[in-house]
C-alpha angles and dihedrals in degrees: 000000000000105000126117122220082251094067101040091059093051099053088036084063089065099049106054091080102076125057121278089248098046088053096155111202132243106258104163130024115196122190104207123175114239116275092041127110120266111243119260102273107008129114125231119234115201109153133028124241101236096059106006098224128113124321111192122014105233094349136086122211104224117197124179117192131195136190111285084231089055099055146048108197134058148193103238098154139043127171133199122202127187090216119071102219106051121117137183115198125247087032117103114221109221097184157314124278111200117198110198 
């Protein structure tokens, strides 16, 4: 799975707050700047659960989640690369992050 222990905390953070056993899935993932509006029906994610400080420098991580019985596709995977421009097929790349 290529997914960093960055990642999983943060999306972790979103998901403590339902049952063990009403667990929705992830079924979008948005990357918006700062300032913009945050998607209909998504959740913001601004710090990660282990630390509690800033996630994301001028962006804002934006997962929306959905019963597992509404809906038939998921997000299972999620991969982070430190070059821009590499790809793996079959993934979809929401956006750029730029550390300065």
């Amino acid at each position: 799975m290529l997914c960093n222990c960055f990642t999983y905390h943060i999306l972790l953070s979103c998901l403590q707050q339902y049952k063990a056993g009403q667990r929705p899935i992830l079924v979008n993932l948005v990357l918006v700047d700062d300032g913009e509006h945050i998607p209909a029906n998504h959740q913001a994610i601004y710090n990660t659960i282990d630390t509690g400080e800033r996630a994301l420098k001028r962006k804002i991580l934006c997962a929306k989640f959905s019963p597992r019985s509404t809906t038939s596709r998921a997000i299972t995977r999620i991969g982070v690369y430190s070059r821009p421009r590499t790809t793996t097929p079959g993934y979809t790349r929401i956006g750029l992050v730029v550390y300065y």
